[in-house]
N, C-alpha and C positions, 0 to 999 in steps of 0.2 A: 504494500500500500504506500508504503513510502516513496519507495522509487518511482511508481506512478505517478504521484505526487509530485515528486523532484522535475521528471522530464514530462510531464503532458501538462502544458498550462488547464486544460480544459477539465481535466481529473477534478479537481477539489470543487469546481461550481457545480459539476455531474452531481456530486456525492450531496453538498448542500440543497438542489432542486428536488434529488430523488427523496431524502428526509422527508423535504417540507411538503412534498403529496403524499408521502406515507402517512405523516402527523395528520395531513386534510381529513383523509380518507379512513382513519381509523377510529373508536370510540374514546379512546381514553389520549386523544391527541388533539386538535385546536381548540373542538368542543368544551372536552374537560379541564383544560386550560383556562378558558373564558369562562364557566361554570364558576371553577372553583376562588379563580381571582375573585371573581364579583360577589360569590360568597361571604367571601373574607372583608371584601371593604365593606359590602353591606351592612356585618358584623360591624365594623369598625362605626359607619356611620350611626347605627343605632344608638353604640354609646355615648357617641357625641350629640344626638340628640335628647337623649333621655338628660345628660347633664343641662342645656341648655332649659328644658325645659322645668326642671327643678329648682333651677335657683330663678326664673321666670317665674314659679306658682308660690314658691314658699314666699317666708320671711327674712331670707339668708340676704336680705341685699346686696350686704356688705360686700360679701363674699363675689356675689353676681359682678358687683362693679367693679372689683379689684381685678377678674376678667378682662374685663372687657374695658373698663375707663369708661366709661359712657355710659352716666346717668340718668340722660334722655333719650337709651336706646333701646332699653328693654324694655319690659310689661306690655308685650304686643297679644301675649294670652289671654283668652277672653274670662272673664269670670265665673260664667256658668261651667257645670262641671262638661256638660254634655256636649258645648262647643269645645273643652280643652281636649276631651275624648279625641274628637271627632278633628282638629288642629293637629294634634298629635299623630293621627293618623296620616292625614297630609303629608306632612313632613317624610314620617318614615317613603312612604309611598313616591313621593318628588325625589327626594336621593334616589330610589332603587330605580327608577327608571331614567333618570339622567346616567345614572353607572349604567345601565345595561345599552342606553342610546352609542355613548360615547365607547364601550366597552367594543360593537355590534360595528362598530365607524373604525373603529382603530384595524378591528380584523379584516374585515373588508377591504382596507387600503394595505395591508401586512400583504394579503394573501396577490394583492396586484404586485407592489413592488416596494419593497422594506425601506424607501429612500422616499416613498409617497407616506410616510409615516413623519420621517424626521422632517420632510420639506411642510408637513401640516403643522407640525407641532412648533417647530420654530420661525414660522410666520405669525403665528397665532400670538406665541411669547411675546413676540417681537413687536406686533403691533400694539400689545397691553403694557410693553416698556414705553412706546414713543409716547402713547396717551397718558402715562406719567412722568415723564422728561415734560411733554409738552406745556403739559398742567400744572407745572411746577409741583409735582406731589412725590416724588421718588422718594424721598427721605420718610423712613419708617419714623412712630412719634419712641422709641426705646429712647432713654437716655446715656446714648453713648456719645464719644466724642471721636475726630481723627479717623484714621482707615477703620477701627472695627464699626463703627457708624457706618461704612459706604459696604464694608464688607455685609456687615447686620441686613443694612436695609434691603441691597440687590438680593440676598440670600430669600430674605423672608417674603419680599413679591413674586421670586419665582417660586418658595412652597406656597402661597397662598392661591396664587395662580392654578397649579398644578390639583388643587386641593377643592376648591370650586370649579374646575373644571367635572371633576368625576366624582363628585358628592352632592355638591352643590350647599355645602353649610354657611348656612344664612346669616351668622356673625361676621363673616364677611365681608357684607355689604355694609361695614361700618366708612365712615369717612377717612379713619385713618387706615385702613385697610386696603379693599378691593374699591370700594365706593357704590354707594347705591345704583346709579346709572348706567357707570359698566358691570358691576353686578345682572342686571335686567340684561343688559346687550352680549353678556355673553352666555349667556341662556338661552337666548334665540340664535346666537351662531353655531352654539352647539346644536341647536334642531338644525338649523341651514346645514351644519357641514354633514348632516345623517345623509340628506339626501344628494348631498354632493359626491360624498364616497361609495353609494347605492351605485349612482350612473359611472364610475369611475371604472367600479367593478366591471361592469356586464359589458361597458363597451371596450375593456381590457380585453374580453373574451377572444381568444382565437378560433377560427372554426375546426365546428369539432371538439374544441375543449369543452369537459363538461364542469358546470357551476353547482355549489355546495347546495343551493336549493333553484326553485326555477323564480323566474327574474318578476311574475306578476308574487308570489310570495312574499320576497322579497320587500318590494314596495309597500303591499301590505301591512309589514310588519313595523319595516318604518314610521308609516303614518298610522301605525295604533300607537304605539311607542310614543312620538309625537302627539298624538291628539289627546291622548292617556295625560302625560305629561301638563302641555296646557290645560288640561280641564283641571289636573289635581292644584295646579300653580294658581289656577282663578279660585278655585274655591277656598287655599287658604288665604287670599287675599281680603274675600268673603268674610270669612270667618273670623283673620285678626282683629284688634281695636282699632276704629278707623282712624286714629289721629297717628298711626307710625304706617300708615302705607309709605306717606311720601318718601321713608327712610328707603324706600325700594327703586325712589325717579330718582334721588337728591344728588346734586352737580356739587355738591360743598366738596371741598378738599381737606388733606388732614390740617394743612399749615392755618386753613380757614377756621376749621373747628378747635382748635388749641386757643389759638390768637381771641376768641370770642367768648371762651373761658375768663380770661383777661378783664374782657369790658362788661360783667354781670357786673353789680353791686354786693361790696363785703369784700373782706380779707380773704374770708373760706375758700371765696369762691376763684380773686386771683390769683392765690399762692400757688393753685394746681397748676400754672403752666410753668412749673420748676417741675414738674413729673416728667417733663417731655423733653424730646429731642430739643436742645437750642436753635437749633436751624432753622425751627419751623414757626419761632415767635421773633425771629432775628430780625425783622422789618419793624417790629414795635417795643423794640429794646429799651431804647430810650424812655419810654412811657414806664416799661416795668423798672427799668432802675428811677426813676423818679420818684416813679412808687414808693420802693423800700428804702432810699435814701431819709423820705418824710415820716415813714411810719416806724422804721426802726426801732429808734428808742423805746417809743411805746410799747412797742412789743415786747421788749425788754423789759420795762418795769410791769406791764398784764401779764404775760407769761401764757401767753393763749398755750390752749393743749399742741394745736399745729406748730407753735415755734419751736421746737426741740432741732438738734444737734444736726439729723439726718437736712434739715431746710436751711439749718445757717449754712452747714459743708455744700449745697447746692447754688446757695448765693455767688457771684462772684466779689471778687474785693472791691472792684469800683461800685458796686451796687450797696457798701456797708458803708457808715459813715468812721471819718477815720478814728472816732474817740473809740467805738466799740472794737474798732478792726485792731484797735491795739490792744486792746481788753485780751480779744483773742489768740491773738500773737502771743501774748503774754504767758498762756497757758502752752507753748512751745507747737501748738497748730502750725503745721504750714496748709498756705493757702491756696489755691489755683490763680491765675491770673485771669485778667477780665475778658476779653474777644479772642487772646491769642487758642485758647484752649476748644474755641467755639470753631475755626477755621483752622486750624492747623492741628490741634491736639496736643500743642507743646504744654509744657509746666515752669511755670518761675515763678518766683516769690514776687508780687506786685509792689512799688513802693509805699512806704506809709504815708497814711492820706489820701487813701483810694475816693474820696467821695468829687474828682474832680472829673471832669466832663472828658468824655474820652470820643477824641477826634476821630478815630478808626469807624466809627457805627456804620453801616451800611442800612439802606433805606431803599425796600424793594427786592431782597434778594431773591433770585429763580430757588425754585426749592426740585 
């Protein structure tokens, strides 16, 4: 076999073509392949449903938020038990058929030509990157700084991506996330691409080749899958509370939703954008170090529960005013520096008397 191998270029594709109609053709071969994958992620979706749907119904808020960060994005469950039933089912139901659509699309285009696989998937990626370059939204809201930030964030769009594509889990569609919008749009490109990989198939056919089932079948199966899918998609739209549909069309982005944290009324409520990514409140920096520059002290002598150690270490120096930043010091803290840590990810000790106006700020930045 080897020596075949060594002198006949044509040897080893023989050997790979004949597999891959052995596998077509046999029971426990592309069938049970696609079975049991879909199985499994099924499995896997359900548990992610039943948690979403638990900290959703209980009293665990806490918990739900600490999730997700987003305190206006849950409670879409309804309060009758017998609409939560019946929601519930939805869900489970919209994942297993989105898995089996996209599952049914991948083989389809496998069984043409393994390069009509990679060429779908990394168009697909690719145009869900431009629409966050473009939108200024790539930056995940994590609080990191420097390369593991860029590393973090590309990382986590393409699992989140890959993860709503063939589940279709609905936390998702949060702003810092996947986004409402494209959320919805690529739910119907996954139905579009069902039937794009159907025609792909059949008119691949050579004559005389035969197909894994006949091509009216086929089609059939598609547009149950598809119209299954749609109907279960409206009725839990039906079913949720109608004031978080819109989280399903919404064009906000995450650097939007952070930034608007910010301009509520209360302390409570602006200190959360030290949770997030700096990047993504970097256009209203100035506003938030004015902030803490005026309110500091007080916070120091109230001692709100939120003022503790973990939010002074988030602050930067220029944002403390320099009486306390000496206080600080004093106790042998070192400190991060102000913007450089935000752009670059470097670290130096800022000088004393941080509270003076820092010329660097940028105003506007692409996110």
């Amino acid at each position: 076999m080897k020596e075949l191998d060594r002198e006949y270029v044509w040897f080893r594709p023989m050997l790979d073509r004949t597999a891959q109609r052995l596998l077509e053709s046999v029971s426990w071969g592309l069938k049970m392949r696609l079975y049991t994958g879909a199985g499994l992620s099924t499995m896997d979706l359900l548990s992610d449903i039943f948690m979403i749907y638990t900290y959703a119904t209980t009293e665990q808020q806490g918990t739900a938020l600490s999730l997700a960060i987003m305190p206006d994005f849950y409670g879409y469950i309804p309060d009758s038990a017998g609409k939560r039933t019946l929601i519930f089912g939805c869900m489970i139901i919209n994942g297993a058929l989105l898995l089996l659509v996209r599952s049914v699309s991948m083989a389809l285009l496998a069984m043409v030509r393994g390069q009509w696989v990679l060429v779908y998937l990394v168009s697909d990626m690719g145009l869900y990157f431009m629409y966050k370059i473009l939108r200024r939204d790539l930056w995940h809201w994590i609080a990191l700084e420097g390369a593991p930030s860029v590393v973090e964030s590309v990382l986590e769009r393409l699992v989140v991506k890959v993860l709503v594509d063939f589940t279709g889990v609905i936390q998702f569609r949060a702003a810092g996330e996947m986004g409402g919008c494209y959320f919805t749009f690529n739910m119907i490109m996954a139905l579009a691409a069902s039937f794009v990989a159907t025609h792909i198939y059949f008119a691949s056919l050579q004559e005389g080749e035969e197909a894994v089932m006949k091509e009216g079948d086929a089609w059939m199966m598609m547009g149950g899958l598809s119209g299954g899918l749609l109907c279960f998609e409206a009725a839990f739209l039906l079913l949720m509370k109608p004031g978080y549909k819109s989280t399903f069309f919404s064009t906000q982005t995450g650097y939007r939703y952070v930034q608007s944290k910010f301009l509520r009324e209360g302390d409570e409520n602006k200190k959360a954008v030290f949770k997030y990514n700096k990047k993504l409140w970097l256009s209203i920096r100035p506003d938030v170090k004015a902030w803490t520059l005026e309110n500091w002290e007080r916070w120091e002598e109230e001692a709100p529960e939120w003022f503790d150690d973990k939010f002074r270490a988030s602050a930067d120096d220029d944002m403390i005013p320099a009486k306390s930043l000496r206080r600080m010091r004093g106790g042998g803290e070192r400190r991060r520096s102000s913007l450089g840590d935000v752009l670059g990810g470097g670290r130096r000790v800022a000088p004393v008397g941080g509270g003076g106006e820092d010329g660097a700020i940028l105003t506007g930045v692409g996110l």
